[in-house]
Backbone as a printed PyTorch tensor [residue, N CA C, xyz], in Angstrom:
tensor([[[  0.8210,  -1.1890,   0.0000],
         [  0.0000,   0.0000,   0.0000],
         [  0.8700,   1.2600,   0.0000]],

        [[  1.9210,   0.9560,   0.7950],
         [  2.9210,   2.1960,   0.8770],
         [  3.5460,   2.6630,  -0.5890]],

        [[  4.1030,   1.4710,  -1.0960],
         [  4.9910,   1.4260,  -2.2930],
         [  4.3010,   1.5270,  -3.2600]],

        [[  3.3040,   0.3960,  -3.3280],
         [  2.6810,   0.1810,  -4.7790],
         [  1.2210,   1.6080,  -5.0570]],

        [[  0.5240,   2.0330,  -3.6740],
         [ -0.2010,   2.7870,  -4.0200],
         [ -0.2730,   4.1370,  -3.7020]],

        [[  1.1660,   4.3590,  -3.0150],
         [  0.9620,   5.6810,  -2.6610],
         [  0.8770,   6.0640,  -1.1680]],

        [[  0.3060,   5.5580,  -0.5100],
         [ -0.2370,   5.7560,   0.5790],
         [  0.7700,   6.3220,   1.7820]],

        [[  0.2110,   7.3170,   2.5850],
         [  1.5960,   7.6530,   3.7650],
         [  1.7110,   6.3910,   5.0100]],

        [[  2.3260,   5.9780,   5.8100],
         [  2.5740,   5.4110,   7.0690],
         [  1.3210,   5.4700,   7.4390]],

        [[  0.6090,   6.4610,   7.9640],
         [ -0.5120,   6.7610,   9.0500],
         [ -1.3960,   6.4070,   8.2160]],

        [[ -1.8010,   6.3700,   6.9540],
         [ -3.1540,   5.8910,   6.3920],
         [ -2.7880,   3.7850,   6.2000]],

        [[ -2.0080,   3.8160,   5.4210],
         [ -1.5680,   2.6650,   5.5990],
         [ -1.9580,   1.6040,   7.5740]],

        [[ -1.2890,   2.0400,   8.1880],
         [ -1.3140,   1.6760,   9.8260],
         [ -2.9550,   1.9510,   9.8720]],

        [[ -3.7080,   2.9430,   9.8120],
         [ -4.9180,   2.4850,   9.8630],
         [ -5.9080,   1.6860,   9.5610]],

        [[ -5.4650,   1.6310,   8.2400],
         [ -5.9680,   0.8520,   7.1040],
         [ -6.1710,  -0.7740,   7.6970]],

        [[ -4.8520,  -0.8840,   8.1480],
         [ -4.7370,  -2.2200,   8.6990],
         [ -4.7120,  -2.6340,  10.2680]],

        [[ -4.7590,  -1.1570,  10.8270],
         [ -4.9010,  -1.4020,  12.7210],
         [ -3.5040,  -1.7390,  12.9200]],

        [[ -2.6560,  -1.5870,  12.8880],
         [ -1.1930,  -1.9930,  13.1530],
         [ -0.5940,  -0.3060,  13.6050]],

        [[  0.5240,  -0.1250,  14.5480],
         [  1.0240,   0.5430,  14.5620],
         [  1.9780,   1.2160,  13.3830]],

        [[  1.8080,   2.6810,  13.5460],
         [  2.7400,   3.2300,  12.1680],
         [  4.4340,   3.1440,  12.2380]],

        [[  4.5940,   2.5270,  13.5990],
         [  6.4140,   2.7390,  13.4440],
         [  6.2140,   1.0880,  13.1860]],

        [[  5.4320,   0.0520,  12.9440],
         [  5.8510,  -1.2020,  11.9710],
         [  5.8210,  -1.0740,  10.7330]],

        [[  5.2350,   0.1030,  10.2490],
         [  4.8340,   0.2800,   8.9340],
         [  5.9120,   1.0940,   8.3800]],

        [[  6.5580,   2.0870,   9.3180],
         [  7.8050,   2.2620,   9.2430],
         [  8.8740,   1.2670,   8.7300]],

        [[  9.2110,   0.4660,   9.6690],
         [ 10.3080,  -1.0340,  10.2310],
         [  9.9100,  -1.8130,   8.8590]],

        [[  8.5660,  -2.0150,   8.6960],
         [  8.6200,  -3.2440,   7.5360],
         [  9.2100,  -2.3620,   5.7980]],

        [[  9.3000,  -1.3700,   5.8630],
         [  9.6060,  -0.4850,   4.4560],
         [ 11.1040,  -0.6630,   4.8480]],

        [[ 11.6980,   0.0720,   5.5500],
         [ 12.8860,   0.0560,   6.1700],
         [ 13.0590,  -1.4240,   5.5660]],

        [[ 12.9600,  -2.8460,   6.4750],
         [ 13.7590,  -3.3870,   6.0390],
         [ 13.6820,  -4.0190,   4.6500]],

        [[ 12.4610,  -4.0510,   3.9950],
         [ 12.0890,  -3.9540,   2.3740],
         [ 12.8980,  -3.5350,   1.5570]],

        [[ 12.7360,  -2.4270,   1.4640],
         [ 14.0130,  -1.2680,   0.5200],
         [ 15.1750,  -1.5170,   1.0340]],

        [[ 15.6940,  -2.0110,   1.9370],
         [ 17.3900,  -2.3730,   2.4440],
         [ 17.7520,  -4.1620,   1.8090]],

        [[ 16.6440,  -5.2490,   2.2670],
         [ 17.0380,  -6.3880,   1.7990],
         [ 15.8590,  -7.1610,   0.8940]],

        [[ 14.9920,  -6.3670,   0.1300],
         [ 14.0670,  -7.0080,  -0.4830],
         [ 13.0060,  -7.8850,   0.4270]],

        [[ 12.1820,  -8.9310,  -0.0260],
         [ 11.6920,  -9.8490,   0.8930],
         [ 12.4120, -10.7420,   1.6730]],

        [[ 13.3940, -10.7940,   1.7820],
         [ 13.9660, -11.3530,   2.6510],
         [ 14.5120, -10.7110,   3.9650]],

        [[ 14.3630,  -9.3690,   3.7200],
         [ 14.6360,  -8.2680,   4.9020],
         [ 13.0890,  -8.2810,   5.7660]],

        [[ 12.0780,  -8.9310,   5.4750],
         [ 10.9030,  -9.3450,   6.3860],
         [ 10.8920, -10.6020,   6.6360]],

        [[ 11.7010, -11.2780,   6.4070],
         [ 11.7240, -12.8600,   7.4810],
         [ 12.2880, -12.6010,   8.7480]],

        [[ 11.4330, -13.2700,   9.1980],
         [ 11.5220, -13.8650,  10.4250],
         [ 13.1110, -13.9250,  11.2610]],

        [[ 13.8100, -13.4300,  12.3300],
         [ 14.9800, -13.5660,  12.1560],
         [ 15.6860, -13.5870,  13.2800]],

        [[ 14.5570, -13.7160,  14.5800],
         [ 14.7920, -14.1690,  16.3140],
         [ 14.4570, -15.7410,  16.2010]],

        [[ 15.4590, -15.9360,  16.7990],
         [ 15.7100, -16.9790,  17.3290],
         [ 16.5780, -17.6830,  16.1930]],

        [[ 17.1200, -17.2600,  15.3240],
         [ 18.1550, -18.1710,  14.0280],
         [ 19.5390, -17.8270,  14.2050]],

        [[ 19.7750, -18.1380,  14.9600],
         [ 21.0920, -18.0170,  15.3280],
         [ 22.1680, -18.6460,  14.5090]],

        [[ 23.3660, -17.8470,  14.2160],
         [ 24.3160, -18.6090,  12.8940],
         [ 25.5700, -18.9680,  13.8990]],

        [[ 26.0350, -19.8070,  13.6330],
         [ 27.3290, -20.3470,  13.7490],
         [ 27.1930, -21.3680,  15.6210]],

        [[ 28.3570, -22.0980,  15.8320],
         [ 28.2280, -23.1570,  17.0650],
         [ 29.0030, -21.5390,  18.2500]],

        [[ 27.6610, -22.3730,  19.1620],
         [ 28.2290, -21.3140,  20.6760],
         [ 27.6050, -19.7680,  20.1640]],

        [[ 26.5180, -20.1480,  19.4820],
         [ 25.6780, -18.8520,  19.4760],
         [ 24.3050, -18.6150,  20.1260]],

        [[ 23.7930, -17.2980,  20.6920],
         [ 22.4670, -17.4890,  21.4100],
         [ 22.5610, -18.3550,  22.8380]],

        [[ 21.4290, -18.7150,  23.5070],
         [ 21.2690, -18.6890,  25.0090],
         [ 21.6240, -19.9560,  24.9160]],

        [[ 22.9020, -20.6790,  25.9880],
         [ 22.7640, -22.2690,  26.2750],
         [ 21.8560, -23.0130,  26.7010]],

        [[ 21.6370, -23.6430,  26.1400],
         [ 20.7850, -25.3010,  26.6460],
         [ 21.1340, -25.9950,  27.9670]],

        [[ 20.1230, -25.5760,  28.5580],
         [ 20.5320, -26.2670,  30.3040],
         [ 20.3640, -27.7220,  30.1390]],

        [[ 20.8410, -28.3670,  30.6870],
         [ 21.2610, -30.1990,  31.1980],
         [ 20.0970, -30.4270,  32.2360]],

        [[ 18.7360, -31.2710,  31.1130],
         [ 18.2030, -31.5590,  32.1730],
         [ 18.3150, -32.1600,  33.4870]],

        [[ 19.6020, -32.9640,  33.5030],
         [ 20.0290, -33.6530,  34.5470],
         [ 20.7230, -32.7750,  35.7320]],

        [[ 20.9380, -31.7230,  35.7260],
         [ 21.6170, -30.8610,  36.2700],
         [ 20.5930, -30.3440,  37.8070]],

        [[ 21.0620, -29.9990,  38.8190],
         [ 20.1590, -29.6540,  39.5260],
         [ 19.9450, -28.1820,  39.8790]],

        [[ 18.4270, -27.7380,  39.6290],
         [ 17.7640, -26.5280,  39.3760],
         [ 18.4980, -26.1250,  41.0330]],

        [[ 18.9180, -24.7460,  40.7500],
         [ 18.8980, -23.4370,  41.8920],
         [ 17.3900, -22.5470,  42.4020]],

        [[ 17.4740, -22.6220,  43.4640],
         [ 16.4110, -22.0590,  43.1180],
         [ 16.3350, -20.9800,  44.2550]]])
């Protein structure tokens, strides 16, 4: 709606009930990496010893 018809942020965000700084964020990352700059991209962690460790269920909880 933004791109193809014109439309500003704030009519767009209404249009669809969504806040206007996503409508912001999703152009942003559009125009920077195409459709692939809107995938999904928490929790994909690249390379070994990346992101939060995996606790040992066998291990005993602190509590």
């Amino acid at each position: 709606m933004y791109l193809e018809h014109g439309f500003g942020y704030k009519r767009v965000a209404k249009e669809l009930g969504i806040p206007e700084a996503s409508i912001r964020r999703w152009v942003k990352f559009y125009e920077n990496e195409g459709m692939s700059g809107l995938e999904e991209k928490r929790g994909k962690s690249k390379g070994i010893n990346k992101g939060r460790p995996r606790e040992n269920p066998l291990s005993l909880k602190r509590h």
